[in-house]
C-alpha positions as CSV (number, residue, x, y, z in Angstrom):
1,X,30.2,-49.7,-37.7
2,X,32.1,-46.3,-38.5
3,X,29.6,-43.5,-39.4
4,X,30.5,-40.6,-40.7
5,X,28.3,-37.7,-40.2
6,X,29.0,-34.4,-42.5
7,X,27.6,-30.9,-41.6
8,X,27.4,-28.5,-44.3
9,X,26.0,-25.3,-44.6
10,X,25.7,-24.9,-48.2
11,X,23.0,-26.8,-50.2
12,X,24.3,-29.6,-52.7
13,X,22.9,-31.5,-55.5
14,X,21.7,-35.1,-55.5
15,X,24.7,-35.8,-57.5
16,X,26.9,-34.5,-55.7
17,X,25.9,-35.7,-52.3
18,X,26.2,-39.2,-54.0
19,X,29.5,-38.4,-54.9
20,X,30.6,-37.4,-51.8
21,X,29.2,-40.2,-49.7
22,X,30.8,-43.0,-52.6
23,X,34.2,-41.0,-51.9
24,X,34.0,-40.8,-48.0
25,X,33.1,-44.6,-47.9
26,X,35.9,-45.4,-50.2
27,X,38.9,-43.0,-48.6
28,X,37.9,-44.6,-44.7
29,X,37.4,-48.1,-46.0
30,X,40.9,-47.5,-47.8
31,X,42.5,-45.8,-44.7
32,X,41.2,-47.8,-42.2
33,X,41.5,-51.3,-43.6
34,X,37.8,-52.3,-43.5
35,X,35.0,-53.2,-45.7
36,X,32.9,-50.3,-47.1
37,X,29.6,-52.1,-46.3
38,X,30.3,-51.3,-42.7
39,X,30.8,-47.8,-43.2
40,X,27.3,-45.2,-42.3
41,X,27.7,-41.8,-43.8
42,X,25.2,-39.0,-42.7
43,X,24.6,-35.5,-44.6
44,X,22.8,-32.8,-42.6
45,X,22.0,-29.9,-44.5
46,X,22.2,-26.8,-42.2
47,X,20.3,-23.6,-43.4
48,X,22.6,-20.9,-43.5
49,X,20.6,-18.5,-41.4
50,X,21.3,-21.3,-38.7
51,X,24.9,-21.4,-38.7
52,X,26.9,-18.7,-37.5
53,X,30.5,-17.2,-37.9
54,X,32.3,-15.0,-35.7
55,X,28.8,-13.6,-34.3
56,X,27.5,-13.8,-37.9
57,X,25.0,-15.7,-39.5
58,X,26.6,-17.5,-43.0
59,X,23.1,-16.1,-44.6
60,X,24.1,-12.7,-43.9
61,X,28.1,-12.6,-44.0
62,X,28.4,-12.8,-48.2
63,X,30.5,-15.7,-47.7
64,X,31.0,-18.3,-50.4
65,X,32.5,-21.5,-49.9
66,X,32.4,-22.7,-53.4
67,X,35.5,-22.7,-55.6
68,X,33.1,-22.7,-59.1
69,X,29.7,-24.2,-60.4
70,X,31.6,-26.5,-62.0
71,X,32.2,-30.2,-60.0
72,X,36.0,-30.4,-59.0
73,X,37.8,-33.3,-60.2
């Protein structure tokens, strides 16, 4: 059974993570020819004084990986 496991730094909604685990499970089941039942999907939520970039905790570096509020479609 495939599992994929997601690592993200930035805190999401419910909704969203919902979202994003129906269109993980759909793409691989779609790419790799199998039956989305099988597939295992994993969010871990990283604080962003735990992660770091180029020396630099993400908490600290004003970085933004968000495009808008809004949810992209």
């Amino acid at each position: 059974m495939p599992l994929i496991h997601v690592l993200n730094a930035t805190p999401s909604s419910v909704d969203r993570k919902r979202e994003l685990i129906a269109e993980l499970t759909a793409t691989y089941a779609r790419v790799m020819h199998i039956r989305p039942d099988t597939i295992r999907v994993v969010i871990d939520e990283v604080p962003r004084e735990n992660w770091g970039v180029g020396g630099v905790a993400l908490a600290d570096s004003g970085q933004d990986e968000s495009l808008s509020q809004e949810p992209l479609r």
